[in-house]
C-alpha positions as CSV (number, residue, x, y, z in Angstrom):
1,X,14.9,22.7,-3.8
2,X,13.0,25.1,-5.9
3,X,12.1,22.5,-8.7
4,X,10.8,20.0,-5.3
5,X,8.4,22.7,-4.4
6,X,7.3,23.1,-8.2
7,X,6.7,19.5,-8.4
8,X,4.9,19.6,-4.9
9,X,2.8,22.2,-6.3
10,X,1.7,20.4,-9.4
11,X,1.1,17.4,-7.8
12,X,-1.3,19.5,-5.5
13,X,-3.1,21.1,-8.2
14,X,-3.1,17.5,-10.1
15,X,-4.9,16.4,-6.8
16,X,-7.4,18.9,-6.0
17,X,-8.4,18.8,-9.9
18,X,-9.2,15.4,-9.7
19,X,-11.4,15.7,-6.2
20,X,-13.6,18.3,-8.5
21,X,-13.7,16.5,-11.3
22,X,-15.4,13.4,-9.2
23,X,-17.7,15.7,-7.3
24,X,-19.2,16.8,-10.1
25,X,-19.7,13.4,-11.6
26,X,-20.9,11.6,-8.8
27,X,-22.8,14.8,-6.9
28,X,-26.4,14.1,-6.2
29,X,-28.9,15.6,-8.1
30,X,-31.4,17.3,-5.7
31,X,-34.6,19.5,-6.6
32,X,-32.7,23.4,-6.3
33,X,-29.3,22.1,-6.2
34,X,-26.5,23.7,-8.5
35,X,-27.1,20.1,-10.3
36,X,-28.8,20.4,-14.0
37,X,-32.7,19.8,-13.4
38,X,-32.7,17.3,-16.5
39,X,-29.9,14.7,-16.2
40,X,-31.0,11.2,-16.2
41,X,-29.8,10.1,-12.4
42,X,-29.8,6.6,-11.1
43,X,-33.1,6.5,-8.6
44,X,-32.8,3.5,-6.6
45,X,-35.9,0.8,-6.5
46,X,-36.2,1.5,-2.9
47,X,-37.1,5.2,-3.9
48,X,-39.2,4.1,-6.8
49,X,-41.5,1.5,-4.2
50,X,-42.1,4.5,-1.8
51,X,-42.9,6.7,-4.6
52,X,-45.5,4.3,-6.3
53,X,-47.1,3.8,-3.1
54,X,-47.0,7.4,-2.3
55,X,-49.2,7.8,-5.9
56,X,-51.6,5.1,-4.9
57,X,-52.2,6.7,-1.3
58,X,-52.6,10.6,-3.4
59,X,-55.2,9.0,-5.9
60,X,-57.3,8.2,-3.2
61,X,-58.1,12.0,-2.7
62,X,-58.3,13.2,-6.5
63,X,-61.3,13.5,-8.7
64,X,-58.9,13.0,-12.0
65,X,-60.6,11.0,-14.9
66,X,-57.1,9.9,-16.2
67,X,-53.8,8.8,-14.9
68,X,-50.3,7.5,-16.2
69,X,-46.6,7.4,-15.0
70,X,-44.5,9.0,-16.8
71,X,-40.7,10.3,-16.6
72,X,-41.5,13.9,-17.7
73,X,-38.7,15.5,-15.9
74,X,-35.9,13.3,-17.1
75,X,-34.4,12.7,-13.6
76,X,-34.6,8.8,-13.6
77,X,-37.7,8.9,-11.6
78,X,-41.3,8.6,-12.8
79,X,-43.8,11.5,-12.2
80,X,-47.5,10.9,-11.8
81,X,-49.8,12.7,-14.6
82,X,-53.6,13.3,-14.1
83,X,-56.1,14.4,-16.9
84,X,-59.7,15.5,-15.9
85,X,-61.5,15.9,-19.0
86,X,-62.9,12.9,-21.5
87,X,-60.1,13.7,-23.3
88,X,-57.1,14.3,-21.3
89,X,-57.1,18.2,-22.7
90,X,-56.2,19.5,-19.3
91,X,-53.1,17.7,-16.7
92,X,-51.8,18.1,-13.6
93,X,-48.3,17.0,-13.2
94,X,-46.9,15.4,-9.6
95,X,-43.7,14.1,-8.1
96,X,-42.7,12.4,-5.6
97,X,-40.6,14.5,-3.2
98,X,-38.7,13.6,0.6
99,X,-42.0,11.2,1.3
100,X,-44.7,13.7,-0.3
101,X,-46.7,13.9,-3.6
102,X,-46.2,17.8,-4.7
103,X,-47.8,19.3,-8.1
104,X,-45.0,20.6,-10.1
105,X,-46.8,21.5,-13.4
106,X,-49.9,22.0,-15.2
107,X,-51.0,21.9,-18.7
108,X,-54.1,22.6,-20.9
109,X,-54.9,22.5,-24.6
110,X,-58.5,22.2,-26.7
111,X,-56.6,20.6,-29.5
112,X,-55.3,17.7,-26.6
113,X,-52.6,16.7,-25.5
114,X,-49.7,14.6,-26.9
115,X,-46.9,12.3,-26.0
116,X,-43.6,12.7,-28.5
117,X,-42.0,9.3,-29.2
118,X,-39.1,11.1,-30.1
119,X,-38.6,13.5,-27.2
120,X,-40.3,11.9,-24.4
121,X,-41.9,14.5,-23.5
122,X,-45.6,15.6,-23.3
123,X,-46.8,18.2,-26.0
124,X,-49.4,20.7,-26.9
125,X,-50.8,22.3,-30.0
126,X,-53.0,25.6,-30.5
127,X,-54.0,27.2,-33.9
128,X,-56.3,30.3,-35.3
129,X,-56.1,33.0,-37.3
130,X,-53.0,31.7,-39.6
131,X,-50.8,31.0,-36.6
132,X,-49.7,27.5,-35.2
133,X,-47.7,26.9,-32.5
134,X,-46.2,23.5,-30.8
135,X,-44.9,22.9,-27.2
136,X,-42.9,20.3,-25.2
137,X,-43.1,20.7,-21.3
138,X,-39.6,20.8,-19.5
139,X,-38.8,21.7,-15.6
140,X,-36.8,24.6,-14.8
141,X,-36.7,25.2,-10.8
142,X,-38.9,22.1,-10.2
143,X,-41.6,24.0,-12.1
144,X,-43.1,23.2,-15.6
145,X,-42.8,25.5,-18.3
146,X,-43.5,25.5,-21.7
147,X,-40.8,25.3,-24.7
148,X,-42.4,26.9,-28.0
149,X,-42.0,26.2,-31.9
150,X,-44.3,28.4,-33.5
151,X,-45.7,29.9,-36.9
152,X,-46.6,33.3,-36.2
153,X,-48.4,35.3,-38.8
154,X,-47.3,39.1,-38.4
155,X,-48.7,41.0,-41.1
156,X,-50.7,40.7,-44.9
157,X,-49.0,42.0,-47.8
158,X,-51.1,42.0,-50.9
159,X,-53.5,39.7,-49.6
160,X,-50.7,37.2,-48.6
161,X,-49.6,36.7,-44.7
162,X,-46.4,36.8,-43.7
163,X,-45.3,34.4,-40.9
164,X,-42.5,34.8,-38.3
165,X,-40.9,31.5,-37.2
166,X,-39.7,31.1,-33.6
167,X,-38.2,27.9,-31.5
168,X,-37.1,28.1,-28.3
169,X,-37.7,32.0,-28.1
170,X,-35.1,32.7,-31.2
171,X,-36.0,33.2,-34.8
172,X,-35.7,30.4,-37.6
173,X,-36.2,30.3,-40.9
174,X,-39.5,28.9,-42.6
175,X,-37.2,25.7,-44.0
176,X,-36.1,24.8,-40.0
177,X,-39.4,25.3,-38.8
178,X,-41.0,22.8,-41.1
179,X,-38.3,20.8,-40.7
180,X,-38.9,20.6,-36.7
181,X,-42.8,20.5,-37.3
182,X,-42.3,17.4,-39.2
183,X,-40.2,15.8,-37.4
184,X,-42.7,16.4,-34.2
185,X,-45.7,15.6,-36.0
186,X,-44.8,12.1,-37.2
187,X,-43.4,11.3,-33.4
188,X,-46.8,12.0,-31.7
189,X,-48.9,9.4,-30.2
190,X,-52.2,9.6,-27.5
191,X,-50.7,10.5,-23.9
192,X,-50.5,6.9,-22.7
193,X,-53.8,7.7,-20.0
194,X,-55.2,4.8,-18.4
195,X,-58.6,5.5,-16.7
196,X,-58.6,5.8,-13.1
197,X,-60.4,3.1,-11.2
198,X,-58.9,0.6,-8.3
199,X,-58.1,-1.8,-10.3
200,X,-55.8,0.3,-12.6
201,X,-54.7,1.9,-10.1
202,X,-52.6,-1.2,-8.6
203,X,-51.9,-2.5,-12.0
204,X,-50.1,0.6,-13.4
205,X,-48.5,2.5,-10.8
206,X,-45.8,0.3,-9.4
């Protein structure tokens, strides 16, 4: 009897291991939920429809110079990006959210802005006075933030500066850095802007 009810119990266990395991597999990802905020999810074309035509309706009240479509939060679902400059040094980032358009994000750089082949993400640069530093936007809470890799220069000894080397907030050695800096540089392209009239409008955000 005793070994029954130890099997009984195992089997349970077995069972109740197995309903969490597919929870967590197959649980939707929603904007605040206990979800990660950047796992590709499947986004069905339905959704996709009524967000492109939620864009097209939101243009219609912007003054942005810009525009493109781009996945910047790695949820499956395209976000709408708007520049308002001749370059597109300055964005504003929007998604598509229970039927409205809401601004999750901005960004703004003099040296411009950047799209990373590698990452997918978009990227800014800054430099002065012997320091450099590179960024890649991510979403933490539904909000943008930036992620830095940067080239600080701390002090001068004898003439010479002395840099400190930072990515993600933690220290790394001059060889990593350069390394990472590198590997960014040779992945950038132009943000792929279009520029916003009608006719673009209807041809790229679909």
């Amino acid at each position: 009897m005793e070994k029954m009810v130890k099997k009984m119990k195992k089997s349970m266990f077995m069972f109740c291991a197995g309903l969490l395991l597919l929870g967590w597999l197959f649980a939707p990802e929603l904007p605040g939920a206990g979800c990660p905020a950047e796992v590709s999810a499947k986004v069905s074309s339905r959704t996709k429809r009524k967000a492109a035509a939620a864009y097209r309706e939101f243009m219609d009240g912007v003054d942005s110079t810009w525009f493109c479509t781009l996945d910047v939060d790695k949820d499956g679902m395209k976000e709408l990006v708007l520049g308002y400059e001749q370059r597109p040094e300055r964005i504003t980032i929007h998604k598509y959210r229970r039927g409205y358009v809401q601004r999750i994000g901005e960004d703004s750089t003099t040296f411009g802005l950047v799209y990373s082949k590698k990452t997918k993400r978009i990227h800014g640069r800054w430099g002065g006075s012997g320091s450099v530093q590179d960024w890649y936007l991510t979403f933490k809470g539904g909000e943008a933030r930036r992620v830095y890799l940067s080239k600080i220069e701390e002090r001068v000894v004898n003439g010479r500066p002395v840099y400190s080397y930072s990515y993600k907030g933690r220290r790394i050695s001059a060889k990593s850095y350069r390394r990472k800096k590198n590997s960014w540089n040779k992945s950038y392209v132009r943000l792929p802007m279009h520029r916003t009239s009608w006719a673009n409008i209807n041809r790229y955000i679909r």
